[in-house]
OpenMM code with the backbone's topology and positions (N, CA, C; nanometers):
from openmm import Vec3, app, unit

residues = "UNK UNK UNK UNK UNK UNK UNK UNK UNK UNK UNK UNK UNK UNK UNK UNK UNK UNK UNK UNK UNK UNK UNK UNK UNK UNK UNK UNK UNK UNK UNK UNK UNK UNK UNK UNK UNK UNK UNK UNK UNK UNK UNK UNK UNK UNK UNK UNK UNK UNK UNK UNK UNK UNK UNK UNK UNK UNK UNK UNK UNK UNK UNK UNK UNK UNK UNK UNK UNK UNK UNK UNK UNK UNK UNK UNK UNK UNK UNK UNK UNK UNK UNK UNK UNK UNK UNK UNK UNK UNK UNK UNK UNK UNK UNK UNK UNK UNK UNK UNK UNK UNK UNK UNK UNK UNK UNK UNK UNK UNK UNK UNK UNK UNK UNK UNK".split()
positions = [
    Vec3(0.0820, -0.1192, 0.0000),
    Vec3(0.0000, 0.0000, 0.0000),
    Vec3(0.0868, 0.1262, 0.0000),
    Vec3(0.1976, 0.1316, 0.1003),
    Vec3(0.2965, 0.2102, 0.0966),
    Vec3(0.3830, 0.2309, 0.0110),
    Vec3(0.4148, 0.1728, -0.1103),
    Vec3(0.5046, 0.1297, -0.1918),
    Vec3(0.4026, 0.1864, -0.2868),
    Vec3(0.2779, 0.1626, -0.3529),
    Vec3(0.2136, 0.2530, -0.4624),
    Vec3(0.2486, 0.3411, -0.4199),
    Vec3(0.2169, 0.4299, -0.2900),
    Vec3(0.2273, 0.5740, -0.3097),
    Vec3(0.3619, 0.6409, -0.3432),
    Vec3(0.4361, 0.5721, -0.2798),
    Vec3(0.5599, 0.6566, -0.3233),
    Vec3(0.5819, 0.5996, -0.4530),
    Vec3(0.6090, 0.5093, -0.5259),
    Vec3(0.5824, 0.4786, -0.6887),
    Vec3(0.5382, 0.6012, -0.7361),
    Vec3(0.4208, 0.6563, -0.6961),
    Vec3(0.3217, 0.7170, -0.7625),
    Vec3(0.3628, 0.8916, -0.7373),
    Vec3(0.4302, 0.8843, -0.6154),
    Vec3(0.4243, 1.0233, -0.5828),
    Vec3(0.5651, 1.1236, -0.7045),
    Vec3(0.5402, 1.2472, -0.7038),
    Vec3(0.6031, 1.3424, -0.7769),
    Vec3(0.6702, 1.4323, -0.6664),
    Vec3(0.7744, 1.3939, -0.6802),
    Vec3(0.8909, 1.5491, -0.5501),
    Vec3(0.8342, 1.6427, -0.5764),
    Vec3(0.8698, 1.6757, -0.6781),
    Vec3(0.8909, 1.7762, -0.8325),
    Vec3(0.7025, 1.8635, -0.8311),
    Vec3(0.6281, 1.7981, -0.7461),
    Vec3(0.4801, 1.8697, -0.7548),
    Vec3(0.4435, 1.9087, -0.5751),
    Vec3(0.5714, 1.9390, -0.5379),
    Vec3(0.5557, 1.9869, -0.3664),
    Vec3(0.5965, 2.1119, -0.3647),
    Vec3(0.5257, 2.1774, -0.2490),
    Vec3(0.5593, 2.3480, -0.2135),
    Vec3(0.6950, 2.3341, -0.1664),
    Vec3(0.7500, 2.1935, -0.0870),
    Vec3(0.8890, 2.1773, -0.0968),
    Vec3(0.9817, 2.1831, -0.1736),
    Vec3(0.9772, 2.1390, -0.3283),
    Vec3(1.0398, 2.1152, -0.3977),
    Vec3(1.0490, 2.2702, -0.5096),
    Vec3(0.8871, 2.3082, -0.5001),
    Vec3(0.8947, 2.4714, -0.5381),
    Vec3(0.9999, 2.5942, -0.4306),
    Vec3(0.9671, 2.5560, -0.3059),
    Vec3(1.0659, 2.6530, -0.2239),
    Vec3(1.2495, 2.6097, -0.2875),
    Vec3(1.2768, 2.4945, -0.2917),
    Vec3(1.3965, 2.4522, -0.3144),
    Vec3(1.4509, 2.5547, -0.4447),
    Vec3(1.3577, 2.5021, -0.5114),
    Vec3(1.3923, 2.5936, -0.6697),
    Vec3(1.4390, 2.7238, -0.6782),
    Vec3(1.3835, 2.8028, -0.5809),
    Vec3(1.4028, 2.9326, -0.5521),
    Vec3(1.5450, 2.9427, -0.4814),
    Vec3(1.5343, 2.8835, -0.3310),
    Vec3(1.6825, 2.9168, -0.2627),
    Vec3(1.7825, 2.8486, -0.2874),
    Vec3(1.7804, 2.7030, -0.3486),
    Vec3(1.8747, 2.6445, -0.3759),
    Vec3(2.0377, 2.6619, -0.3922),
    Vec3(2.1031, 2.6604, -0.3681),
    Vec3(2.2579, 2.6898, -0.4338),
    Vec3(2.3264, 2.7151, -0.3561),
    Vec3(2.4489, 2.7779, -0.3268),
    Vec3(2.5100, 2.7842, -0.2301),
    Vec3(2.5058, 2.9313, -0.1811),
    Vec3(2.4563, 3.0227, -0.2479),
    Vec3(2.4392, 3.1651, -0.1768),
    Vec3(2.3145, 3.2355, -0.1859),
    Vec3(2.2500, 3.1765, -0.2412),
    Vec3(2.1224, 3.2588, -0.2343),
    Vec3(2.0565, 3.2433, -0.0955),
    Vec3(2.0372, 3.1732, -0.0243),
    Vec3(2.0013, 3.1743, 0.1115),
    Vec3(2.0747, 3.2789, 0.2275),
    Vec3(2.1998, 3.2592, 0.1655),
    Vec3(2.3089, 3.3802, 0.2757),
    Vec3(2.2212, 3.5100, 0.2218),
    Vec3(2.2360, 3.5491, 0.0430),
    Vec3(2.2267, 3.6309, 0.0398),
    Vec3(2.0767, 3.6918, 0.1004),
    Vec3(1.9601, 3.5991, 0.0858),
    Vec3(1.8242, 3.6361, 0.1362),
    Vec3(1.8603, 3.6935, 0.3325),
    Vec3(1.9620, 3.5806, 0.3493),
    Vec3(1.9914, 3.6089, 0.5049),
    Vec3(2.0652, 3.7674, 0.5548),
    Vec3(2.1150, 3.8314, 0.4620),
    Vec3(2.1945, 3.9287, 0.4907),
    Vec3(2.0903, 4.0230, 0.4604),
    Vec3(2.0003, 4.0213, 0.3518),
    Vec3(1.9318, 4.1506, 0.3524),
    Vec3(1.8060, 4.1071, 0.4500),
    Vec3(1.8011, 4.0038, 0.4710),
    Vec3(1.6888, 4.0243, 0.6689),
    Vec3(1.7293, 4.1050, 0.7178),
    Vec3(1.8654, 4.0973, 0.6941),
    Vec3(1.9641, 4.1691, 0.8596),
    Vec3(1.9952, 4.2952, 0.8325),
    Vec3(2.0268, 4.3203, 0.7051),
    Vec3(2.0800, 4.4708, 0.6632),
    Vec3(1.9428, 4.5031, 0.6097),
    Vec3(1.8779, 4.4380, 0.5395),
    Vec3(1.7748, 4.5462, 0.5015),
    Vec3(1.7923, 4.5980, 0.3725),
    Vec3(1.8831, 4.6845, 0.3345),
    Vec3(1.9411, 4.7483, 0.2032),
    Vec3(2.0648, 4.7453, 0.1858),
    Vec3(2.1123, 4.6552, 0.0742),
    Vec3(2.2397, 4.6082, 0.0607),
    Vec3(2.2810, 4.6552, -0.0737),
    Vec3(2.4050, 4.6913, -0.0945),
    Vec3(2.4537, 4.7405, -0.2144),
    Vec3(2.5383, 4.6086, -0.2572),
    Vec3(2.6075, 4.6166, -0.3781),
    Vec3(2.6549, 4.4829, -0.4804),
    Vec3(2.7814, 4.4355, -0.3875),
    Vec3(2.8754, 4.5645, -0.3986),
    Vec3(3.0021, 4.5555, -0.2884),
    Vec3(2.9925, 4.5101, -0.1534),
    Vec3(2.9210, 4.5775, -0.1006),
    Vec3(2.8682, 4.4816, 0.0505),
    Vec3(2.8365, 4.3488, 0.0272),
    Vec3(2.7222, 4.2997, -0.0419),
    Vec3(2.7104, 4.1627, -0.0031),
    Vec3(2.7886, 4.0708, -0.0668),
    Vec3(2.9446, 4.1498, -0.2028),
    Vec3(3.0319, 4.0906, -0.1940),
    Vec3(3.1275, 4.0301, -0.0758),
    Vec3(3.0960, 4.1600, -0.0204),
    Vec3(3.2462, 4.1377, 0.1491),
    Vec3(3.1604, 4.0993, 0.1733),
    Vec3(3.0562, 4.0401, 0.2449),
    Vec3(2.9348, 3.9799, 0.3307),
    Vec3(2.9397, 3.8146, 0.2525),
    Vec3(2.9900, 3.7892, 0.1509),
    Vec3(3.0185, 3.6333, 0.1502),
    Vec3(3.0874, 3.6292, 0.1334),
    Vec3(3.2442, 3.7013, 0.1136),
    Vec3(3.3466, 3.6703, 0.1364),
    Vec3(3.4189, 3.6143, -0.0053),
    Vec3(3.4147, 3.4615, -0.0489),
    Vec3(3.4600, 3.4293, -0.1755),
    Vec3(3.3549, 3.3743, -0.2779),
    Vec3(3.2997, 3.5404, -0.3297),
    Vec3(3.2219, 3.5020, -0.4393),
    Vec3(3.2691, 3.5829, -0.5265),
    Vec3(3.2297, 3.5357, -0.6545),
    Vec3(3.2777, 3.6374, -0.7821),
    Vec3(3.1750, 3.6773, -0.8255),
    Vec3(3.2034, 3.7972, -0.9171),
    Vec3(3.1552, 3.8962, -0.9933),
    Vec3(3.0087, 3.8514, -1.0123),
    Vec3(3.0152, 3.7668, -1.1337),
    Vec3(2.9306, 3.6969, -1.1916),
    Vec3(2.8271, 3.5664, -1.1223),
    Vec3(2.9369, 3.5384, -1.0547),
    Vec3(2.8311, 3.4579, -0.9444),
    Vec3(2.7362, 3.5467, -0.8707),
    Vec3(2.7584, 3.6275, -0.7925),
    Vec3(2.6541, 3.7081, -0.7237),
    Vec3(2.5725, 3.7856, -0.8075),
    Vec3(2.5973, 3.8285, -0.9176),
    Vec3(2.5126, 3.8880, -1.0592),
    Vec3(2.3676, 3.7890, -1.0529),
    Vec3(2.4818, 3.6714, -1.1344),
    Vec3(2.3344, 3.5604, -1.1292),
    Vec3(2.2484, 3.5498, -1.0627),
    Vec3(2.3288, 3.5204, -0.9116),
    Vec3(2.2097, 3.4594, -0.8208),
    Vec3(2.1521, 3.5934, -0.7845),
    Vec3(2.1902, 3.7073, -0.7632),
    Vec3(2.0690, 3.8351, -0.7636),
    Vec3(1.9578, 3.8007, -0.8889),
    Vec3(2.0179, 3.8163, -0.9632),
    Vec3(1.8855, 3.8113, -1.1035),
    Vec3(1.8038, 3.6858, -1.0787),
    Vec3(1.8659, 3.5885, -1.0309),
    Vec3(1.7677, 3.5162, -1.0425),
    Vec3(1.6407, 3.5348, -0.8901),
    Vec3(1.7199, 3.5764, -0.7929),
    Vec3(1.6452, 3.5665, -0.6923),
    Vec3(1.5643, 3.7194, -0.7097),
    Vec3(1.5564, 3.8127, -0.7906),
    Vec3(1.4661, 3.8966, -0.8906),
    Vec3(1.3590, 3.7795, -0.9462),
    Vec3(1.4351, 3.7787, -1.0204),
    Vec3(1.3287, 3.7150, -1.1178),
    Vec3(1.2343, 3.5862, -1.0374),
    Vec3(1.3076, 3.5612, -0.9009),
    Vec3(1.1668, 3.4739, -0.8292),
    Vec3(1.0758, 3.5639, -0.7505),
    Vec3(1.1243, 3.6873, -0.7647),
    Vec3(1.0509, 3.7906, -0.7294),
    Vec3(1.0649, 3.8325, -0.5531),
    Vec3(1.2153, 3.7607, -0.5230),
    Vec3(1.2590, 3.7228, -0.3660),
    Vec3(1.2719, 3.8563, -0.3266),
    Vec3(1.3791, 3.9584, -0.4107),
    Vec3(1.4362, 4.0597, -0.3975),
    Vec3(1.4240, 4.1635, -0.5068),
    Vec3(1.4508, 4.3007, -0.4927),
    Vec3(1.3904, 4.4204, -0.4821),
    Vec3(1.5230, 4.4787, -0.5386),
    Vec3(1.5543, 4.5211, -0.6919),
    Vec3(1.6747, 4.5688, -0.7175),
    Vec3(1.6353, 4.7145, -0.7397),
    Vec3(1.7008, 4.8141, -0.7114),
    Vec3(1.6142, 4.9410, -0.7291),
    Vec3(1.8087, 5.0387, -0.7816),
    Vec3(1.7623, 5.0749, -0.9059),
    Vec3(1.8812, 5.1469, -0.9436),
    Vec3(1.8669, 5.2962, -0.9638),
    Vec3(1.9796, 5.3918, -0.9163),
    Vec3(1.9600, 5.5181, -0.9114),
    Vec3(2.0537, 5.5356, -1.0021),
    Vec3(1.9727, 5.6263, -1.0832),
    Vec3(2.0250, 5.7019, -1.1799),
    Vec3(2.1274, 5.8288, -1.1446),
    Vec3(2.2612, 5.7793, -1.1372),
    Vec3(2.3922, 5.8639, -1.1091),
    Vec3(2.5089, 5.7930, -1.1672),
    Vec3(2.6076, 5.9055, -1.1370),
    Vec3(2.7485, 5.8562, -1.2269),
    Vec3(2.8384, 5.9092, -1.0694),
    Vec3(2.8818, 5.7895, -0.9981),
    Vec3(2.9074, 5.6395, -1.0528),
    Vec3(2.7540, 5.5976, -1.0379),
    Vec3(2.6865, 5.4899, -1.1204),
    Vec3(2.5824, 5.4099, -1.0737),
    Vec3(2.5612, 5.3830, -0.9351),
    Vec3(2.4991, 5.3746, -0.9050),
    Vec3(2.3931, 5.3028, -0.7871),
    Vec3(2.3265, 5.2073, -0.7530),
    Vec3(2.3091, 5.0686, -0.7035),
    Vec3(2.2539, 4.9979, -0.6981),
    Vec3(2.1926, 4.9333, -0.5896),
    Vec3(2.0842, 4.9279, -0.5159),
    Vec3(2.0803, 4.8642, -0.3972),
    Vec3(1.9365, 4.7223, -0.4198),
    Vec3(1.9522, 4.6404, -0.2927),
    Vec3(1.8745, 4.5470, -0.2988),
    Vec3(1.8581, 4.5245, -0.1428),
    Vec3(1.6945, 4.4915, -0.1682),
    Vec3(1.6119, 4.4523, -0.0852),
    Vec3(1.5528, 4.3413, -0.0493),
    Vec3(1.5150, 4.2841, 0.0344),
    Vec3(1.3966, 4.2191, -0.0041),
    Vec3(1.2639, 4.2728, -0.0489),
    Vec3(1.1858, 4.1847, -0.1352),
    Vec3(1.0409, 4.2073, -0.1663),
    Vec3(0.9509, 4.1986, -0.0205),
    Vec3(0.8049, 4.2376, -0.0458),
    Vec3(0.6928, 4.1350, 0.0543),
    Vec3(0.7371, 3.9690, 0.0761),
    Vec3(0.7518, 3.9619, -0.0639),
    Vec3(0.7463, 3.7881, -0.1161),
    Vec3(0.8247, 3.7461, -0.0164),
    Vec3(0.9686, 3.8304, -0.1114),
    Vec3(1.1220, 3.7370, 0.0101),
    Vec3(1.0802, 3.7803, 0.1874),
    Vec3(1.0174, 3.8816, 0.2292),
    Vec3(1.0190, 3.8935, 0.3891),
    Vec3(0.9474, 3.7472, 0.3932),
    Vec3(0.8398, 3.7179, 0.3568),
    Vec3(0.6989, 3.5892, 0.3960),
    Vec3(0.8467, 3.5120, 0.3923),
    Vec3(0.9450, 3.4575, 0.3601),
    Vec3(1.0189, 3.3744, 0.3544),
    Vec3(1.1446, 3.3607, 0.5246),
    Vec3(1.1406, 3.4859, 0.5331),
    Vec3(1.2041, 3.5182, 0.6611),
    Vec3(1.1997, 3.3969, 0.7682),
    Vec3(1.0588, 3.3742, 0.8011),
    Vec3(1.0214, 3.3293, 0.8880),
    Vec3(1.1223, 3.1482, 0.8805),
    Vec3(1.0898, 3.1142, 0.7639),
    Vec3(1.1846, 2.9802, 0.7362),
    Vec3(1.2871, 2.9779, 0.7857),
    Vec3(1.3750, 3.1013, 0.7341),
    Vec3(1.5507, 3.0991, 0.7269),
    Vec3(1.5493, 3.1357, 0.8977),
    Vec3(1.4631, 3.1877, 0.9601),
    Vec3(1.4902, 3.2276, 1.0792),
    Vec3(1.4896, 3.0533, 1.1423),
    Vec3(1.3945, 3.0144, 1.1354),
    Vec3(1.3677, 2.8801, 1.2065),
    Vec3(1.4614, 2.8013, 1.1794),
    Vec3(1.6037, 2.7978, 1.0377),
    Vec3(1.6383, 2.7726, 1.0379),
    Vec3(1.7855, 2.8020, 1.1184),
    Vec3(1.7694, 2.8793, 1.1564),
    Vec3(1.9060, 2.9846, 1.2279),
    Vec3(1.8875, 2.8825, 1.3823),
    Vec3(1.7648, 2.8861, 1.3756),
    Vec3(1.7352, 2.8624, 1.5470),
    Vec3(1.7594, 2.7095, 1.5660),
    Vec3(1.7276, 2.6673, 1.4615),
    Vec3(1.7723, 2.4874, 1.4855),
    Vec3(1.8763, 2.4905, 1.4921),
    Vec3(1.9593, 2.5238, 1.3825),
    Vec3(2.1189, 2.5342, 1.4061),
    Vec3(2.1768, 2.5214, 1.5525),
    Vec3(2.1213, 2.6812, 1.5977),
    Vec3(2.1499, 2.6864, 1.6970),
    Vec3(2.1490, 2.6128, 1.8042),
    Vec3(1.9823, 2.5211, 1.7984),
    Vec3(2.0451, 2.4494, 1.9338),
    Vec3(2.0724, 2.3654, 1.9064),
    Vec3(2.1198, 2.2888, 1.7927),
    Vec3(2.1621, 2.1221, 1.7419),
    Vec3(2.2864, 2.1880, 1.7213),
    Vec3(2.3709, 2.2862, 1.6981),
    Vec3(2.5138, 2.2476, 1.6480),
    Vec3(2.6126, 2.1931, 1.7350),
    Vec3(2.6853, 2.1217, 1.7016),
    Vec3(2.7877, 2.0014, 1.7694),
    Vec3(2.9462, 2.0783, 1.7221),
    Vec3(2.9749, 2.1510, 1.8153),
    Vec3(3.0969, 2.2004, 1.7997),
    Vec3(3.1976, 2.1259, 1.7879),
    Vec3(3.1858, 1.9943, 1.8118),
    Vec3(3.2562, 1.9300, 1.8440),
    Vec3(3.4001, 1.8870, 1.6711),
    Vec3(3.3088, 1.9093, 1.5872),
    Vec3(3.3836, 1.8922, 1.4449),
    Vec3(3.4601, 1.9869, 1.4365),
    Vec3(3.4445, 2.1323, 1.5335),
    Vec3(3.4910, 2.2346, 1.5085),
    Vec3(3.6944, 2.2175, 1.5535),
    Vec3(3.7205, 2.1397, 1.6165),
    Vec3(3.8270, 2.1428, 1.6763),
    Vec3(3.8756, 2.0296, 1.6129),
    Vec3(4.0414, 2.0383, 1.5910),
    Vec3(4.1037, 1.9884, 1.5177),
    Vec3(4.1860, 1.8762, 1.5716),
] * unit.nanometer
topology = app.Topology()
chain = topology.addChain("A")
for resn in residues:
    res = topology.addResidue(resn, chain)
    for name in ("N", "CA", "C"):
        topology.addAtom(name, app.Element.getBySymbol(name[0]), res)
């Protein structure tokens, strides 16, 4: 009985597997995590704010986390350019996850790997 359903079932048709799509990767979650915290982040900041990412990597995953409609790119028209990012409504409703996820961390982490 148990065995049809999962046969039968689709990952790929869960609000799980839709949330995945969105944060997936290795920085788009930091980056959703830093503008919780900052709020309004410019390109250079949330470069130094992950430390070893490139150019083009953080390009992408902004545009794309735009285009899931997570974050809020708002450009001012000046020389030098301007650029800052936000979260949307959308990306705050998401907050609540990454927070819960902060908090498990917190009380499950095992320092213990930490020492050499």
């Amino acid at each position: 009985m148990i065995k049809k359903y999962i046969e039968n079932a689709n990952f790929e048709d869960t609000g799980f597997s839709y949330t995945l799509s969105l944060i997936s990767g290795k920085h788009k979650m930091v980056i959703l995590y830093c503008l919780m915290e900052y709020e309004t982040v410019r390109f250079n900041e949330l470069k130094r704010y992950l430390k070893n990412i490139s150019d083009k990597t953080l390009s992408s995953n902004l545009k794309e986390l735009e285009a899931a409609r997570l974050i809020i790119r708002t450009e001012y028209p000046q020389i030098p350019p301007k650029v800052e990012y936000s979260l949307s409504e959308r990306g705050k409703s998401l907050m609540t996850v990454l927070d819960q996820l902060c908090i498990w961390g917190e009380n499950n982490r095992d320092d213990s790997h930490l020492s050499v």
